[in-house]
N, C-alpha and C positions, 0 to 999 in steps of 0.2 A: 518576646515571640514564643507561640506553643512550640514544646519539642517535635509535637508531629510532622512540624513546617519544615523541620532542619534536615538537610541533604545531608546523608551519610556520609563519612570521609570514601567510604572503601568502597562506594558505589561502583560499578562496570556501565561504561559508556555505552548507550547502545548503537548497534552497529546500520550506520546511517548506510552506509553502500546498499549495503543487505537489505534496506529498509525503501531505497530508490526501488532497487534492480524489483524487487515485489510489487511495489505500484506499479513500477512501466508494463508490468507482463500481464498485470491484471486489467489495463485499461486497451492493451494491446487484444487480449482475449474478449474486452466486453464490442471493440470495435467489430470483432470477427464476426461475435455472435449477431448485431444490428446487421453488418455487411450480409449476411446468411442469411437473417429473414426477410431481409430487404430482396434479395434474388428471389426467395421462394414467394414470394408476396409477389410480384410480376408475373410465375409465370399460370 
């Protein structure tokens, strides 16, 4: 196996919470943005 393939022992995990909590807020924000133009788009 290349050494480039091989996981480092002292690697830091990265931080999955932190990694949700970002997605939900950014899909939360793209929902607003649609819900937004969707009202201006009506009136």
């Amino acid at each position: 196996m290349d050494h480039w393939l091989l996981i480092p022992k002292q690697r830091n995990r990265l931080p999955v919470g932190r990694l949700c909590l970002i997605m939900a807020l950014t899909v939360l924000m793209l929902l607003g943005l649609m819900a937004k133009a969707q009202a201006l788009a009506l009136l």
